[in-house]
C-alpha positions, -999 to 999 in steps of 0.1 A, spaced: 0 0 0 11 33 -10 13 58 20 16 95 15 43 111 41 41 149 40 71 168 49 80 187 78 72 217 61 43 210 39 6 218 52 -25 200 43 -46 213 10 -73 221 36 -49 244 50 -40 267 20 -59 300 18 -81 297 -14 -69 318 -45 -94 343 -49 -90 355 -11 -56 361 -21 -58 381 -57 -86 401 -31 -63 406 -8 -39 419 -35 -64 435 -54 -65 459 -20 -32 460 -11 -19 475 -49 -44 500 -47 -29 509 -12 6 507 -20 6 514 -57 37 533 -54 58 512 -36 52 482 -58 52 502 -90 82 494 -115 107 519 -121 104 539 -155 111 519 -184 105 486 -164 90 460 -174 65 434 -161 60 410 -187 79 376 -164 60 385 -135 32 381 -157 43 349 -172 55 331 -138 32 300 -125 38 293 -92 57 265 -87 37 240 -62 64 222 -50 79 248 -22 51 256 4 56 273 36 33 267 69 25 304 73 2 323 50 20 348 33 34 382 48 11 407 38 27 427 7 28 463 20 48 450 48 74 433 28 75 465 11 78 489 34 97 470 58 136 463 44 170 461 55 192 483 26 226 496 38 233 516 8 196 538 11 200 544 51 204 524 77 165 519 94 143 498 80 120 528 63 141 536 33 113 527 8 106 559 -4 143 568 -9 147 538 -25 123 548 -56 155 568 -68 172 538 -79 159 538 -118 155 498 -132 163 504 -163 184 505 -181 202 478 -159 229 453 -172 247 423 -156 287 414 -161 295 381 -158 332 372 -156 358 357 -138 360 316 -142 338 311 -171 342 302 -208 333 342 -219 330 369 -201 300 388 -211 273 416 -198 239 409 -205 212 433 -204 180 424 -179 156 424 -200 176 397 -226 185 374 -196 149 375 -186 143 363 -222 165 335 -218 152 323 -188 120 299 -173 101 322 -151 83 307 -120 68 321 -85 80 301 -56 68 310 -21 98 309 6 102 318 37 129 344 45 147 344 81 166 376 88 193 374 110 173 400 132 153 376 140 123 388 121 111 364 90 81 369 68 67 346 37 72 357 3 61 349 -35 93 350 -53 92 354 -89 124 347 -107 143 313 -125 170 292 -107 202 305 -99 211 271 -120 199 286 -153 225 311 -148 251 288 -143 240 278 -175 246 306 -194 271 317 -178 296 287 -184 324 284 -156 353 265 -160 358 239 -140 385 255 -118 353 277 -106 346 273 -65 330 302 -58 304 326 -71 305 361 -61 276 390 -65 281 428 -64 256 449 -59 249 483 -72 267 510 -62 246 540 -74 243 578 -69 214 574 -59 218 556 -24 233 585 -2 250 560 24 274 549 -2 296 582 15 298 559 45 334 553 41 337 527 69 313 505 48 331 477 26 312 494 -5 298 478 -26 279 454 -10 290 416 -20 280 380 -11 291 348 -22 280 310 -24 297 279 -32 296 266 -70 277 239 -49 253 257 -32 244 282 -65 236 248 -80 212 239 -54 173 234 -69 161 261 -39 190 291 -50 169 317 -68 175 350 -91 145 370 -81 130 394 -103 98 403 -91 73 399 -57 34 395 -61 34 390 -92 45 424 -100 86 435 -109 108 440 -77 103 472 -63 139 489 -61 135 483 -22 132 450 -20 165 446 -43 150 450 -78 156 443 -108 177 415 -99 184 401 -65 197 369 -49 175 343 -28 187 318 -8 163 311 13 179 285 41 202 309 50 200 346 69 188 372 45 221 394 45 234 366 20 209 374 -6 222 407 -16 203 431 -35 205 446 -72 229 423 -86 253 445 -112 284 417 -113 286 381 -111 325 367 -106 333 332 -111 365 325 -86 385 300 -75 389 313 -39 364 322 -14 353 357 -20 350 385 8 314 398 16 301 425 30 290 415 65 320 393 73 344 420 60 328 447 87 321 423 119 340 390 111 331 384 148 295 383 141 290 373 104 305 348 87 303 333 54 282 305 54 254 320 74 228 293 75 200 291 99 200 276 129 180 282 158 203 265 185 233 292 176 227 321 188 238 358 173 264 371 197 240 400 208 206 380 207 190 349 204 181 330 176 157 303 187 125 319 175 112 346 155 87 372 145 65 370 116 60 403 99 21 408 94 15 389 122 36 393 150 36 358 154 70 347 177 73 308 158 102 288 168 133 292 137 140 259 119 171 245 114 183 260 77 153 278 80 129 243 75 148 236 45 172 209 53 160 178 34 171 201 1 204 213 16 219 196 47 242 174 25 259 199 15 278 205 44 281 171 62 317 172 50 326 209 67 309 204 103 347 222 111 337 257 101 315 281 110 285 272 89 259 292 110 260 333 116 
């Protein structure tokens, strides 16, 4: 006999808001936040509008309300609270072009709007665990970081994969001179292969608002959210284990690996639960952030490093 097991972090169908209380839900939210959500001038929306949501990756949370994932965000280079949103609409989308190089067969730049041709599109809901202990659940659109891969063609001397973000006139704090401008992350050829490693390109089934990282950012969603950086501009293949932007300015604090776990605490606070946006929810934090039946194995041969904060 054939016995279904659901996973740890599926829910049952009965569970799942129905459809049309959502698109209300949105239906009220755009015309609250219009602005916030609106594309930048020359943007375009047409991937969003293609993207099915993929029903493979479900969360056991409904999803964070879309004026508070908006309005809510962590970006160092537009100020340093979490209300930048408005200063954030400054950062124009378009044009915007991506240079790949380093490691790979060709270096090239590629414009947005051509990679976006190239690519599957797809909405995936994850749920994203800041390392402030605050998480909320998001529809992603985007394509697999894998499809970049792809494209881009590293050699096989390529370990590493590195991603600067934009360093614009428009983000004032970029005179911050004690920052390690501009803002970089990095994964492991491994981990940028992994099935859950995303290129996000829109939210709600609209294009990324600038705030939220648009027109490009990084999701990797079993790890904290100061790994997935923001408004990719440059993507370097390397053979050595690139320097990033948090580890560079408190190595004591933030390291490269960054996965979540609730039993390791942040130096300054604990990491055990955390609050939903939305809700206010406190939940207890998974280990990887409830994702590790897709990536655990990938470290069960470096339990000597500092694979979480």
């Amino acid at each position: 006999m054939w016995v279904l097991r659901c996973r740890g972090w599926e829910i049952s169908e009965n569970q799942v808001t129905p459809e049309w209380v959502v698109l209300s839900r949105r239906t009220i939210l755009a015309g609250a936040a219009g602005l916030i959500a609106a594309p930048a001038p020359g943007a375009v929306s047409g991937q969003s509008a293609r993207a099915v949501r993929n029903p493979k990756y479900k969360t056991d949370h409904p999803l964070s309300a879309e004026q508070d994932v908006t309005r809510y965000n962590n970006y160092y280079e537009f100020g340093s609270n979490k209300i930048i949103w408005k200063e954030a609409q400054e950062l124009k989308q378009r044009p915007w072009a991506v240079r790949i190089e380093g490691l790979v067969k060709q270096p090239r730049t590629l414009d947005i709007d051509d990679l976006l041709k190239r690519v599957s599109p797809e909405e995936r809901v994850y749920r994203h665990r800041c390392v402030e202990a605050w998480a909320m659940i998001v529809p992603w659109t985007g394509f697999p970081l894998a499809e970049l891969l792809r494209i881009a063609e590293p050699l096989g001397s390529a370990k590493y994969v590195a991603f600067e973000t934009a360093a614009d006139k428009s983000m004032p704090e970029l005179r911050q001179s004690w920052y390690p401008w501009p803002y970089t992350e990095g994964l492991t050829i491994e981990e940028a292969q992994n099935e859950l490693a995303f290129l996000s390109t829109g939210i709600y089934g609209k294009p990324m608002p600038p705030q939220n990282g648009g027109p490009l950012r990084l999701t990797v969603p079993w790890k904290y959210g100061f790994k997935s950086g923001k408004s990719v501009v440059r993507i370097i293949f390397t053979e050595r284990r690139p320097k990033t932007f948090w580890s560079e300015l408190q190595a004591n604090e933030y390291g490269f690996w960054a996965n979540v776990n609730p039993a390791v605490p942040h130096p300054r606070w604990s990491q055990a639960t955390e609050r939903l946006l939305t809700t206010d929810e406190r939940v207890p934090t998974k280990i990887f952030n409830g994702y590790a039946e897709y990536v655990a194995a990938l470290y069960t041969d470096k339990q000597g490093e500092k694979l979480f904060v």
